[in-house]
N, C-alpha and C positions, 0 to 999 in steps of 0.2 A: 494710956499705957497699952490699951488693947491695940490703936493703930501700931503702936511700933514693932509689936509681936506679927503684926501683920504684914510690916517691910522686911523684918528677918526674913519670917519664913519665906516670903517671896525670893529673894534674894539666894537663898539657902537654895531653894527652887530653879532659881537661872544658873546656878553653877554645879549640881548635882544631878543625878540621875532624877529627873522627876516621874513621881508614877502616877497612874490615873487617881488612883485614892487619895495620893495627897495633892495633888491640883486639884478634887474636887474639893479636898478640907481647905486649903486656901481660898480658893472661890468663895466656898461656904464665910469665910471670913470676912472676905473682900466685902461682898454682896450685901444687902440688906436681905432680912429676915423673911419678908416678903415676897423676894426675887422668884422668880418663876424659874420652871423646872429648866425649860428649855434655856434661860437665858445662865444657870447656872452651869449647864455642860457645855456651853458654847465659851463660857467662861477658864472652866478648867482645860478643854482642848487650846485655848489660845495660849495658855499658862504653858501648855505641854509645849505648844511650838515655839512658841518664843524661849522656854530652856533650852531646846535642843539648838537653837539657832546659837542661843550665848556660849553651849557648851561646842556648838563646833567652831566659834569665831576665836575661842579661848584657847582647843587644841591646835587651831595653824598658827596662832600666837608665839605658843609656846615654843609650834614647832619651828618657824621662823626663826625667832631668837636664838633655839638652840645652833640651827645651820648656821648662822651668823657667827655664834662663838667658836663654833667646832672651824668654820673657816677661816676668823681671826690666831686661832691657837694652830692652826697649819695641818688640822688633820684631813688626811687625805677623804674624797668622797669614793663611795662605790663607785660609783663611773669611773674613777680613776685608777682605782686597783685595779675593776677589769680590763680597762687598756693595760696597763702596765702587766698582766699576767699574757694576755692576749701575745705583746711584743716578747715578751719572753719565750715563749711557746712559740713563735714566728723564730726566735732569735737559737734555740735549742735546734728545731729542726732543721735549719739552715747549718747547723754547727756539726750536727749528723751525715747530711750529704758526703758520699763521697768526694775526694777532691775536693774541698770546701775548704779552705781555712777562715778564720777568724781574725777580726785585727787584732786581736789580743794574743791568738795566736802566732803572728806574723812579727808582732814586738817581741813577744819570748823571742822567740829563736834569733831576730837580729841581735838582741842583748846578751846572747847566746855569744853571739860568735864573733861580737864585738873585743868583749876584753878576752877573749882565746889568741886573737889576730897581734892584740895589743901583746899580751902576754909573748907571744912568738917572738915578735917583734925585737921586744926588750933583752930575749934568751941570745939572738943571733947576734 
């Protein structure tokens, strides 16, 4: 029973913040009773890097998967808002210019003057 408290806490270990103290209580566990001093820090430091390696391969994981979803359900990426602000702000200043019209602007006004023409038409 005592090994299996010893693959928890391990375990517990590779996906949590590990700290020195308790890498060394797990070592302590792992280890026979005997183990020398040195081979018990060399212990716990392995403990230490090997969580942090689980806990960063865990958080691109996650973060992968979330991109994944976020780009199957259509939402847009940052890169993409800031083009799409960028072209705006390209598309405002342009709309500023003196002299400038817009083609939105250029559709009003024919659609403008289209059923005026029409209308004339029909009165005469």
């Amino acid at each position: 029973m005592a090994k299996m408290q010893d693959v928890r806490k391990t375990i517990e270990g590779s996906l949590g913040n590990l700290t020195p103290t308790r890498a060394q209580e797990i070592a302590k566990g792992m280890l026979d009773r005997d183990a020398a001093k040195e081979q018990l820090t060399k212990t716990a430091a392995d403990l230490m890097e090997w969580s942090q390696r689980n806990k960063n391969r865990l958080t691109m994981l996650v973060r992968n998967e979330s991109r994944s979803q976020l780009k199957q359900a259509g939402v847009a990426t940052e890169e993409e808002l800031n083009a799409l602000r960028k072209r705006v702000r390209e598309l405002e200043r342009a709309a500023k210019r003196p002299g400038t019209r817009t083609a939105a602007a250029k559709k009003k006004t024919t659609a403008k003057r289209s059923p005026a023409k029409g209308t004339g038409a029909a009165g005469a």
